[in-house]
N, C-alpha and C positions, 0 to 999 in steps of 0.2 A: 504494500500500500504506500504510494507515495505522499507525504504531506508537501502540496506544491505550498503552499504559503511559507512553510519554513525553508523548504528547496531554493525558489525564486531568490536569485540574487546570492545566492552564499558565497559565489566566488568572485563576487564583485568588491571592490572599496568604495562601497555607495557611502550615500548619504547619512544610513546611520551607523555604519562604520566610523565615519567619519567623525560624526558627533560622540563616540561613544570612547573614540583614543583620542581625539585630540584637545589640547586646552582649548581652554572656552574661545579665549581673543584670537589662536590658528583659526579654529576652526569659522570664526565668525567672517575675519578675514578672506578667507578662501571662499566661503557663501557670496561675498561681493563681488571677488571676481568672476563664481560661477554667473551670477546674477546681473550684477552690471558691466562686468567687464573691465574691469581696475586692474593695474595692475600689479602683480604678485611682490611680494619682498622677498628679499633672500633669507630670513631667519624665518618667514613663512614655511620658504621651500624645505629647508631644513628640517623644520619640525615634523610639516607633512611626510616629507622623503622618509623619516626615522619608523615613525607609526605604520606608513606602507609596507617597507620590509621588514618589521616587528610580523606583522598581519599575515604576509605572503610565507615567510617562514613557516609561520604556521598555519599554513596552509600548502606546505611541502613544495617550497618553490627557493633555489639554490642559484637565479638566474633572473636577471631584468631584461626585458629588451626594450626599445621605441621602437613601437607597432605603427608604420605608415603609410602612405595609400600614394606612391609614385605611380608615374604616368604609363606605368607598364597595364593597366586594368585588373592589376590582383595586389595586393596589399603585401609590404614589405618586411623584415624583420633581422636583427642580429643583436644574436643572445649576449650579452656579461653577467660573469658572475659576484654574489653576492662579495666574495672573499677579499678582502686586504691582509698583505704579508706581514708579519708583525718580526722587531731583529730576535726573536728567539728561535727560529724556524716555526714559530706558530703562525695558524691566520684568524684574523675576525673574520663576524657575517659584517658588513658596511655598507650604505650608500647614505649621500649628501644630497642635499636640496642643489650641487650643482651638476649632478649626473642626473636627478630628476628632469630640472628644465631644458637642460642641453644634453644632444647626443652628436656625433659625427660618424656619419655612413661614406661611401663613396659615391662620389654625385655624379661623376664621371661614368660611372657602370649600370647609371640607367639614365631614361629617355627624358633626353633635354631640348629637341628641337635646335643644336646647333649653340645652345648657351653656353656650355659646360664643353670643350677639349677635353681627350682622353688624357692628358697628362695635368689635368686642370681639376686634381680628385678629389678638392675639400668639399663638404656640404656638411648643413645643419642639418637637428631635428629640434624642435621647440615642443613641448606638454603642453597638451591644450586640456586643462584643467575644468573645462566644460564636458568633456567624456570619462567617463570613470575608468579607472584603472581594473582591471581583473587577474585571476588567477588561470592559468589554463597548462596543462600538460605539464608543471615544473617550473613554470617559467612564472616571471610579473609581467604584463602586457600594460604598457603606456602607452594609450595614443597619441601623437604627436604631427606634427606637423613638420613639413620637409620643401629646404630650401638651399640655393647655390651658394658657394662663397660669395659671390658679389650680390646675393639678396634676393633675387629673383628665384620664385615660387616655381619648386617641380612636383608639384605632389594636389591633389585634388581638394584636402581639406582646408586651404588658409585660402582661397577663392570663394570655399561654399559657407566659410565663417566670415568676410569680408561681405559676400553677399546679405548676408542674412542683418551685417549689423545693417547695410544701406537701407532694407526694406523697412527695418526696425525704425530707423528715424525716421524715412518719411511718412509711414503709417502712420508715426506719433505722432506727426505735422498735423494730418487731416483730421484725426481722432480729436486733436486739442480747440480744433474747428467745430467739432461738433459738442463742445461742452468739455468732455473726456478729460480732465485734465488732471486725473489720479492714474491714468494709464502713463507710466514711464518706457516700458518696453512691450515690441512684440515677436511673438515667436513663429516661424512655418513650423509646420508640421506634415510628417508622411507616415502614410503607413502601405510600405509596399510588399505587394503579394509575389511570390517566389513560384514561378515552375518551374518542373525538372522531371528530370526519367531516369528511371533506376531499370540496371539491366546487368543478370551475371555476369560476375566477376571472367568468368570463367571464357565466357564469350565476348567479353570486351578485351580479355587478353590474348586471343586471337584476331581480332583486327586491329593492323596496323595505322590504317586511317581512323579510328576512335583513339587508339594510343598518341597518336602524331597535331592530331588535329582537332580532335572533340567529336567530330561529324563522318558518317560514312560516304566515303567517296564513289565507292561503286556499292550496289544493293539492290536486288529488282525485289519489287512490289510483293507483297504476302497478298496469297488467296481472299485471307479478310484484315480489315484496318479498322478504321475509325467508323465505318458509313451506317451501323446499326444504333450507333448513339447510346451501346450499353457500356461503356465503360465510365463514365462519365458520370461523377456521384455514385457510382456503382459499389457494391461489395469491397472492401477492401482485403486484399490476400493477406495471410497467413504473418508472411515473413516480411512482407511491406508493414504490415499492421506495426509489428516488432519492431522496424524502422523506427517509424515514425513515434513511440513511446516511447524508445532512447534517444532519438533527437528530441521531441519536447523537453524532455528531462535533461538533457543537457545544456538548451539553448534557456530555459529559466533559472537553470546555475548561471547562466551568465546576466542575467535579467533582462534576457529578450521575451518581449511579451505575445509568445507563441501562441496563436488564438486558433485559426483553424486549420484544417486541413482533408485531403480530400482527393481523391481519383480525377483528374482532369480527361479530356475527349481525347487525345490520342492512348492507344493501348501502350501500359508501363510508362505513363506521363500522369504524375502528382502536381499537388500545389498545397504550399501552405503560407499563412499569411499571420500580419503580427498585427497587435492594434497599434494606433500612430503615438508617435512620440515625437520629438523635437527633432529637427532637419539632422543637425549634427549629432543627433545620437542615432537615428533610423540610419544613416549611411556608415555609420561604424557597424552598427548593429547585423545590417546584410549583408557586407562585409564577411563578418564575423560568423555570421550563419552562411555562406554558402560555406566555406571554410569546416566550420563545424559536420552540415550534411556530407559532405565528402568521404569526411573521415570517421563518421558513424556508418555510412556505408560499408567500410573495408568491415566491420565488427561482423556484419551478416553475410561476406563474398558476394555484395552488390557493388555498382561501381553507381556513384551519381554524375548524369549529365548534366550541364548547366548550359550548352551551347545551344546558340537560338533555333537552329534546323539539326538535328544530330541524324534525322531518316528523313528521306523523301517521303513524299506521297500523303504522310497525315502530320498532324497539327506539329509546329515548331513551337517554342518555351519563350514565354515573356515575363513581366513584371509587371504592375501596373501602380506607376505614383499616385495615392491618394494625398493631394497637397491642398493642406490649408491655412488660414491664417485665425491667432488666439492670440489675444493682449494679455498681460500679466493678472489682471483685475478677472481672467476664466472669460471672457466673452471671445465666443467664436464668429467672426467678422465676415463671414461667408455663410451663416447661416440667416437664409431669405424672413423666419419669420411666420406666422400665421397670415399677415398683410405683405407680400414684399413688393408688393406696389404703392406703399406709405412709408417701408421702409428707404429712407432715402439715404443711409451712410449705407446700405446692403450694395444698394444701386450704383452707387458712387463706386464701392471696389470693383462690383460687377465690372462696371463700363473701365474701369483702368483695367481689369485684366484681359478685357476682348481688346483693348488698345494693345496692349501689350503681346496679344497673341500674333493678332494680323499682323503690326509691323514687324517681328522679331521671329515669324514663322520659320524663315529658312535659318535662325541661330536656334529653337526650340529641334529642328529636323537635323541638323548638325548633334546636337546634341544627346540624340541616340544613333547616330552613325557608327554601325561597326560590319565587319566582312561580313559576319554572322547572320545580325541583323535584315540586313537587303537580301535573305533569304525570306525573311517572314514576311516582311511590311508587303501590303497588297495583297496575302492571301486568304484562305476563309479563317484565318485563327487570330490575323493581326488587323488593323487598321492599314489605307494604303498611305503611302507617303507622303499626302497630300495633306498640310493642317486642317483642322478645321473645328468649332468650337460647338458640343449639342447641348443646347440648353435645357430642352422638354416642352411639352405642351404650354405649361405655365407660364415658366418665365420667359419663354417665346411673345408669351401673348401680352404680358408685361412691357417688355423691352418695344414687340410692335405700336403698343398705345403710347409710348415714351416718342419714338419716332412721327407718329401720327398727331400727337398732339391730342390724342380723345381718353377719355376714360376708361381703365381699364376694369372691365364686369368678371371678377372673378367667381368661381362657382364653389370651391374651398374642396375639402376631400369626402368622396363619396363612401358609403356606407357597402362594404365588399359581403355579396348574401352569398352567403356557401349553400343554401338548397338542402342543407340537411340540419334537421334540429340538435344530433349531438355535436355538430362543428362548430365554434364560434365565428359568428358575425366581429369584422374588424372593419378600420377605414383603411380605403385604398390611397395611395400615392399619388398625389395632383400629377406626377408625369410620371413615364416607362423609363426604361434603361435602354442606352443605344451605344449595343458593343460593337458596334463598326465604327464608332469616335474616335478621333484619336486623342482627342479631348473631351471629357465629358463632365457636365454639372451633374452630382449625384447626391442631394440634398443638402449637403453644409460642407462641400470639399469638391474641387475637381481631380477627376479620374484621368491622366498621364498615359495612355495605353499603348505607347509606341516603345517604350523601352523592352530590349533585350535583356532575357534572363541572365545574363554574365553580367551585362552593365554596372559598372558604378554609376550606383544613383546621384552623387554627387554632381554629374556634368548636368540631367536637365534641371536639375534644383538651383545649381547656380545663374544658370538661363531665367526662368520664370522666377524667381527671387531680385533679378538685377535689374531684368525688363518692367515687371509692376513697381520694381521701386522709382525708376526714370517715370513713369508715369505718373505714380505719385505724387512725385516730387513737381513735375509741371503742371498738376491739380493743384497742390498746395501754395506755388508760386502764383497762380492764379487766381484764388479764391481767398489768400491772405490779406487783410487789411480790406473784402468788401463790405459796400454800406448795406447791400440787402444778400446777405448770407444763404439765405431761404431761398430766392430767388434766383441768385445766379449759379448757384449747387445744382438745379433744375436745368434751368440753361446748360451747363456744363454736362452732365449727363445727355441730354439729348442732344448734342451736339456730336458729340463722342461714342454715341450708337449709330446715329445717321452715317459716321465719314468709315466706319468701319464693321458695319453691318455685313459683310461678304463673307467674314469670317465664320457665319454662323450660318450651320445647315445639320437641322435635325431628321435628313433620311438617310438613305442606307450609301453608306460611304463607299461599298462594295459595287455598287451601279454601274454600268460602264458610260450611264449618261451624264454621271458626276463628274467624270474627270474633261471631260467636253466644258459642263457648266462652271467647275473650279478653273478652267484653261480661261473661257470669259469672264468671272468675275476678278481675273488678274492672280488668283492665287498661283504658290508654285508647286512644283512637282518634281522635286529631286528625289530621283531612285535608284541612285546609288552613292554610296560612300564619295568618291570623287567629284561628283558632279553635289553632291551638299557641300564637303569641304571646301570647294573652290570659293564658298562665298564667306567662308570664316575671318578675312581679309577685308570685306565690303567697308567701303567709310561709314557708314552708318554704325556697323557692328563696332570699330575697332571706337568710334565714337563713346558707345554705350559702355563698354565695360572700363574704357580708361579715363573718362569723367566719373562714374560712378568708382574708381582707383579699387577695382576688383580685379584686373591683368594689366599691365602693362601693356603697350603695342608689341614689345621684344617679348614679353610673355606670350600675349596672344598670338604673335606668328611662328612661336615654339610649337605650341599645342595644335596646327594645322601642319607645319611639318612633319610631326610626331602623328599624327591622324593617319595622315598618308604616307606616309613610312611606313606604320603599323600596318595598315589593309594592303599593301605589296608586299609586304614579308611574310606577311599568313596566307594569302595567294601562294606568293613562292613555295612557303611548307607543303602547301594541299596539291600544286602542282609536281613535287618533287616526289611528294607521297603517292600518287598515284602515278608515276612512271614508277618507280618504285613497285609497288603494285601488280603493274601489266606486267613490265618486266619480267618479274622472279618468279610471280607466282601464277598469274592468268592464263596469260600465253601459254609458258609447262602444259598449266593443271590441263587446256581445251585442249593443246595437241596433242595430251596425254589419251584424250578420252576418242579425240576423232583415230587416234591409231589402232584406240580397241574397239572402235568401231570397224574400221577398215579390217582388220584380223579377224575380226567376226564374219563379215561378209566375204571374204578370202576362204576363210573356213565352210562355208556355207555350200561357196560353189567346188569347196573341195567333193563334199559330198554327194550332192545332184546339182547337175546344171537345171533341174526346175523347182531349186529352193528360191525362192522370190530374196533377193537382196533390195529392192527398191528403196524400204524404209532407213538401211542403214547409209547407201547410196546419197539419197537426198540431204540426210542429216550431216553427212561429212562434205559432202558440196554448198550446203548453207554455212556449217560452221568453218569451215577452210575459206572461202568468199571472209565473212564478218573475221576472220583471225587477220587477215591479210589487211583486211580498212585499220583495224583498230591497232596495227601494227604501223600500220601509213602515219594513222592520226597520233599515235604516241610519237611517232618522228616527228610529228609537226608543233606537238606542243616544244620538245626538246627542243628545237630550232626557234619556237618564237622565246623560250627562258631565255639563251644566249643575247637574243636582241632586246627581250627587257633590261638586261644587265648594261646596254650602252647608253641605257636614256637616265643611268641613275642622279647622274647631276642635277636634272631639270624635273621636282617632284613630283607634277601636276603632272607631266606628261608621262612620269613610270607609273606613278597609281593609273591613269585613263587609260595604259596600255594594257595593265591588268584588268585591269574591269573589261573591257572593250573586246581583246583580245586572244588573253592566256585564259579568263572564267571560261571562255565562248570553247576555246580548243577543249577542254575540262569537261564542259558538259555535253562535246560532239565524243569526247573519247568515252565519258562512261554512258549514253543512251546505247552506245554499242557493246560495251563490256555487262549491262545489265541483260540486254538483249542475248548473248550470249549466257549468263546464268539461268535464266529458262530452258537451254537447250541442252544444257549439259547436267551429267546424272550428279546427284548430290554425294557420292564417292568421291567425287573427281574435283569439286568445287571449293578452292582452299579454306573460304571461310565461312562462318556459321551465315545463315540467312535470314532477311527481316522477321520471318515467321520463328526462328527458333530465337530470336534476341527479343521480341516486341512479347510473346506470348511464352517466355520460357521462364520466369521470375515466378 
């Protein structure tokens, strides 16, 4: 029996950790900083640093490390240990509030975008004292914050803290406008939902391209998939079930607040989802939980995927940002209200974040750009890559009356009759849900749905954090010092719905008539990695984040270099991996099979010349034809690698070669090497097939 209430949090230095080792004036101290943002003293650090590794000791931990989130998309770490040499040959356990706040990694050994020279290997890491430290595997995990010798940010967290304080003050702007003048700060909040696929161990360590890449490169189609819709909230197995009770149980030792979970539409594709917490603690936090699922996996000889397509044919893995905004004083600022057509500071954020969506759309689509990703976006499991913002019945018809200038007649929530006397009668929801959004209002938060299950959450939060704060901030500029407050708030709102109304379309985003009507109302449509990053540069963009002093320009055109570096060097893996592949093992295994075909039929007419060979016949002339293309096409992908390697100079143009070029040779080599797994006997086929990995757990 597990008592979660006592579980929750045990190996965290939460809060009342906190309060319960440290003197009274530390620990009040440190509350400021959490709170306001002051900063730290060094007899602070000190004290805290003493009580931490007091705590982590016992809690069987001989090792610190700063836990960072560089611009590789997986979070960083190097362990030290507790020990100082003492002159007797003895050692103490030690650490100092200056090894708390400061760490030094090599900065050079990861991705700088050009900032950082390989011989250029000092970098920091700084404690951001707003995330709790934990205990995990032996070790103390600090999260921290990671930056170059000359100051400039490589690491995802001090952009998504930088953002968050922008939003914070200009919220307080307008909130001080409407009275609000006990709200000092405000906080985003996410709570994002995690899918993933779990699939033996045993058969993931037979393919090369899951090992290499996360995704199957070659794989034809299982008999049945996804298309009965029974897997889907369905029964949960045996051994998954097991899963998912030692991961809850472990990710509320850490005090992730692990809420549900659940069989997702593709078969052996889960999800499980946390309730929200603060920006910078949810992006630590998922983080920290794929990391965790991974490695609860290996406990059962499952392996967890986290990659956004890891099979053809049925649903790929996403995330979905549930981001909202709450003032210190507990008022949720996105939440419309019983009236939210009288609500008018509801309306007023409303209209800054549809501002903020349409101009900032192609830095919101940037900011889930990954190779991965442009696997899922536009298919029936994700949103297409088109922005676009659903509001619902209601607040459509809200927002219309705002535009129109009339009155808007609402009808409030209707009374849901379930037709049977022992079900209870409920009210129903003034509007549906619309999962082909890629932005969606879902009653007091909007729903994010284009991110990839790998994603750091971090990039689109810092996006929609930076964007509504610049909007804000010219509401506020605006409406500060007016004589009729009431009245030009009103103005302002319907001013600000009217110039950017485009943005908003509540039908099916899947249409093929939408990307026609998104092409006229000016929206864009970047669908691939390359063709979004190319706009990460745009004057507008580099405007936004380096007034609001969340990147630098040198910063900013780090994290586009590094974008597209990124998605041409996981092309190159997936391209290398599957010569690889045909190479060793394909090729063999099919002329292994057409030879005993060919012996067979040799054999045949040893016997009687009127044993019918036809069937073996046609089979070695179909597969001997498809051996020789997919032989052709594996030459032709090897020849176009060599000529991506001459364009490396020029970045825009090696990513658009990859995209354009090497995916296209990639997906003409495996339509034929799948084609080929249908025809050959599964003796002969070297690796396990989507039917034995989707349905063998």
């Amino acid at each position: 029996m597990v008592n979660v209430p006592e579980l929750f949090g045990s190996n965290v230095f939460n809060d009342d950790v906190m309060k319960e080792r440290l003197p009274k004036p530390v620990y009040t101290a440190l509350k400021k900083t959490i709170q306001d943002g002051e900063a730290i003293d060094l007899s602070v650090a000190n004290s805290v640093a003493h009580a931490m590794k007091e705590w982590a000791i016992e809690k069987g931990c001989t090792h610190y490390t700063h836990w960072f989130q560089p611009l590789t998309g997986v979070t960083a770490e190097k362990h030290d240990s507790f020990i100082t040499p003492q002159g007797d040959g003895e050692v103490i356990m030690s650490f100092s509030g200056k090894e708390l706040i400061k760490g030094e990694p090599d900065a050079s050994s990861f991705p700088s975008g050009g900032i950082r020279a390989t011989f250029e290997a000092r970098g920091y890491t700084a404690w951001d004292p707003t995330s709790y430290a934990f205990a995990k595997d032996g070790t103390l995990y600090i999260p921290t914050a990671f930056c170059s010798y000359t100051g400039e940010v490589l690491d995802k967290k001090t952009p998504l803290l930088r953002s968050m304080e922008r939003i914070s003050k200009e919220a307080v702007r307008i909130l001080h406008l409407f009275g609000k003048t006990d709200v000092t700060r405000i906080m985003t909040t996410v709570g994002p939902e995690q899918e993933y696929f779990l699939i033996d161990k045993d058969m993931y360590d037979a393919r090369p391209d899951l090992i290499y890449t996360g995704r199957t490169l070659f794989g034809a189609k299982a008999p049945k998939g996804q298309e009965l819709d029974d897997h889907y909230f369905g029964s949960i197995k045996t051994r998954v079930s097991q899963f998912m009770a030692e991961l809850d149980k472990e990710l509320w030792s850490y005090g992730i607040y692990a809420k549900t979970k659940h069989n997702e539409v593709a078969p052996s594709q889960h999800e499980i989802a946390p309730i929200f917490t603060t920006t910078n603690l949810a992006v630590d936090h998922n983080e920290l939980m794929m990391d965790v699922m991974q490695k609860v996996a290996e406990k059962f000889d499952l392996v967890c995927l986290l990659h956004e397509k890891p099979f053809a044919g049925v649903n790929g893995s996403g995330k979905h940002n549930n981001w909202s905004i709450s003032t210190n004083t507990g008022e949720n600022l996105l939440k419309p209200g019983k009236n939210p057509a009288e609500n008018t500071q509801f309306l007023l954020f409303l209209a800054a974040i549809i501002k903020a969506v349409d101009e900032y759309q192609d830095l919101l689509r940037i900011s889930v750009a990954s190779a991965g990703n442009d696997h899922r976006l536009g298919a029936n499991e994700a949103p297409p890559a088109i922005i676009s913002m659903f509001l619902g019945d209601e607040l459509e018809a809200v927002v219309k009356a705002i535009e129109e200038g009339t009155e808007y007649e609402g009808k409030g929530k209707k009374q849901m009759q379930m037709g049977v006397d022992v079900l209870p009668d409920f009210k129903k929801d003034t509007t549906d849900r619309n999962r082909t959004s890629p932005f969606a209002f879902t009653g007091n938060r909007f729903e994010f749905r284009m991110l990839g299950s790998s994603l750091n959450i971090a990039s689109p939060n810092i996006v929609l954090n930076t964007a509504v704060a610049e909007i804000l901030k010219q509401f506020a500029d605006e409406l500060e010092g007016s004589a009729n407050f009431d009245e030009d708030v009103k103005k302002l709102i319907a001013k600000t719905i009217k110039a950017h109304d485009r943005i908003i379309f509540n039908g099916n985003n899947y249409a093929p008539e939408w990307v026609d009507e998104a092409e006229k109302r000016g929206l864009s449509n970047l669908k691939s990695v390359p063709q979004a990053v190319a706009h990460y540069m745009d004057e507008k963009n580099v405007k936004l984040f380096t007034e609001n002093n969340v990147f630098s320009e040198e910063e900013l055109h780090a994290r586009y270099e590094v974008d597209l570096e990124n998605y041409a060097k996981l092309i190159n893996i997936e391209a290398l991996t599957m010569l690889d592949m045909a190479k060793k093992d394909i090729i063999p295994a099919v002329t292994s099979y057409v030879k005993e075909l060919t012996d067979t039929a040799l054999s045949k007419k040893e016997l009687s010349a009127e044993i019918p060979v036809e069937l073996e016949t046609n089979l070695i002339t179909s597969l001997s034809q498809k051996l020789v293309c997919f032989s052709n096409k594996a030459e032709e992908l090897a020849n176009n690698l060599i000529k991506a390697g001459e364009l490396e100079n020029d970045i825009q143009a090696y990513a658009d070669f990859y995209c354009d070029t090497i995916f296209v040779n990639m997906q003409e080599l495996r339509a034929i090497g799948d084609d080929m797994e249908t025809d050959t006997a599964s003796d002969y086929w070297p690796y396990p097939s989507y039917g034995e990995m989707l349905f063998g757990v």
